[in-house]
C-alpha positions in Angstrom: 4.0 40.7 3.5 3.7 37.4 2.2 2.8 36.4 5.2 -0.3 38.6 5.9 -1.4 38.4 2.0 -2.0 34.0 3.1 -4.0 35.4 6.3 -5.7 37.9 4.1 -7.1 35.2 2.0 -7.8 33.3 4.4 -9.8 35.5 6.9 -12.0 36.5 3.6 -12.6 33.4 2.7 -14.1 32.6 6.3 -15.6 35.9 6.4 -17.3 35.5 3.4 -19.0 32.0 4.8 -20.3 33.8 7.8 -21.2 36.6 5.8 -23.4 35.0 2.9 -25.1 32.5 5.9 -26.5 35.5 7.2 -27.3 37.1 4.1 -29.2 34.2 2.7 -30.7 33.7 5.5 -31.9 37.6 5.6 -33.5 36.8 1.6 -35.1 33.8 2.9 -39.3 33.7 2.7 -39.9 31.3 5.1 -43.8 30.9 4.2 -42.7 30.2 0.8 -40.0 28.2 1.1 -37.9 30.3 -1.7 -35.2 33.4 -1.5 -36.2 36.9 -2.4 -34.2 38.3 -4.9 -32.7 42.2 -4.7 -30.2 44.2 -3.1 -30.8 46.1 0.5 -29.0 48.3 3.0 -28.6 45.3 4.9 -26.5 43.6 2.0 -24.6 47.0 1.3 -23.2 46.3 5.1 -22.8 42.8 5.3 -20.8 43.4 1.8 -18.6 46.0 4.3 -18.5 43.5 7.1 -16.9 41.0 4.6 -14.1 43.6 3.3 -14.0 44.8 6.5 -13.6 40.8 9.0 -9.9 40.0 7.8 -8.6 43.4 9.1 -10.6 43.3 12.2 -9.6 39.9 13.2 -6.2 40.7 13.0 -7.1 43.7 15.1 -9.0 41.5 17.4 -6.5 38.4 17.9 -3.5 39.2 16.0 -2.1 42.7 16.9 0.9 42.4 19.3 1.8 45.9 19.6 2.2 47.2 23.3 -1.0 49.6 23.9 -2.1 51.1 27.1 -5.2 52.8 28.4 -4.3 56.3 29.5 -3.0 57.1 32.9 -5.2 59.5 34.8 -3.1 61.0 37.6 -5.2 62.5 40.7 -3.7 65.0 43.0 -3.4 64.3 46.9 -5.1 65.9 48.8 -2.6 68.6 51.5 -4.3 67.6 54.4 -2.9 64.0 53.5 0.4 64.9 52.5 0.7 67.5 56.2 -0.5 64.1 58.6 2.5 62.2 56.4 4.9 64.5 57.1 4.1 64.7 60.7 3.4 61.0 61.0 5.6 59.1 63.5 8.2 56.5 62.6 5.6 53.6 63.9 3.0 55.4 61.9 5.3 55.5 58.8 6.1 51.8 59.1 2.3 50.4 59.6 1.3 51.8 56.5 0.2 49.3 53.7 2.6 49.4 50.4 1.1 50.2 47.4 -0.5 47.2 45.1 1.8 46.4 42.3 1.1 47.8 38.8 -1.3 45.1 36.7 -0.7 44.4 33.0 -2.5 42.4 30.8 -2.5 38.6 30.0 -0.5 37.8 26.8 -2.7 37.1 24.4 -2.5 33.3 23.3 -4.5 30.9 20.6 -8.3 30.2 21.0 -10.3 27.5 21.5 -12.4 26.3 18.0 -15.4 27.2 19.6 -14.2 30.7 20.9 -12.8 31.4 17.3 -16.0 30.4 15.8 -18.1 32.8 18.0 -15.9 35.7 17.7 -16.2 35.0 13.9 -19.8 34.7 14.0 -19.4 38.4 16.2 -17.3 40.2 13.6 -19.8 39.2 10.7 -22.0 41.8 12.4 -19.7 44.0 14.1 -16.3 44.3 12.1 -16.9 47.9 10.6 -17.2 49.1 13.9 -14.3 47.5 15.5 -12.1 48.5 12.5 -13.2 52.3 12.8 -12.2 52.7 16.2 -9.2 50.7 15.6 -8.5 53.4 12.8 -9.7 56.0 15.2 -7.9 55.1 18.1 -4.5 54.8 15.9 -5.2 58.0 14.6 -5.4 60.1 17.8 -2.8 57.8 19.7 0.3 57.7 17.3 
């Protein structure tokens, strides 16, 4: 726990960067050359974007746990199955095996300029990648 309390911290802190560069730059007048006090909508989510980036990184580079789309299984066809079953040895031999089963990469450590651009994509984005996240764990465990 101590352990993801440091990463906590951390993540906020760089959320919070990313967060208030955006914002600032969302209360800038640029014919005036001066920021434009108040509080928006837009604020309201960027100030749920900031609670929200530490969690979603950790969902987006962090989470190790094994997780697999679902399987869809599709029933052959009895026409198939009947020329299988009457197929000749020289038949049964010629035909191709099946592909192995593909998995996914591990995941390993980013490049500084990869981490900075999926940082600069969860200031926007990380309610939404946390919600399905939550949905997704919801409905799959």
């Amino acid at each position: 726990m101590k352990v993801f309390g440091r990463f906590w911290l951390k993540q906020a802190g760089i959320g919070l960067v990313f967060v208030l560069i955006v914002a600032v730059l969302g209360h800038f007048n640029y014919a005036k050359g001066q920021l434009i006090g108040g509080f928006t909508g837009a604020d309201w989510y960027f100030l749920l974007s900031w609670i929200c980036f530490p969690f979603a990184k950790w969902v987006v580079l962090m989470d190790d746990r094994d997780l697999q789309a679902p399987i869809f299984h599709r029933r052959r066809r009895r026409r198939r199955q009947a020329a299988d079953e009457t197929a000749s040895v020289y038949e049964k031999m010629a035909k191709p095996e099946q592909a192995p089963r593909l998995t996914a990469a591990p995941k390993t450590t980013q490049a500084w300029y990869w981490r900075l651009l999926i940082d600069i994509a969860l200031a926007f984005m990380a309610p939404i990648i946390l919600g399905g996240f939550v949905t997704y764990s919801l409905k799959h465990n």
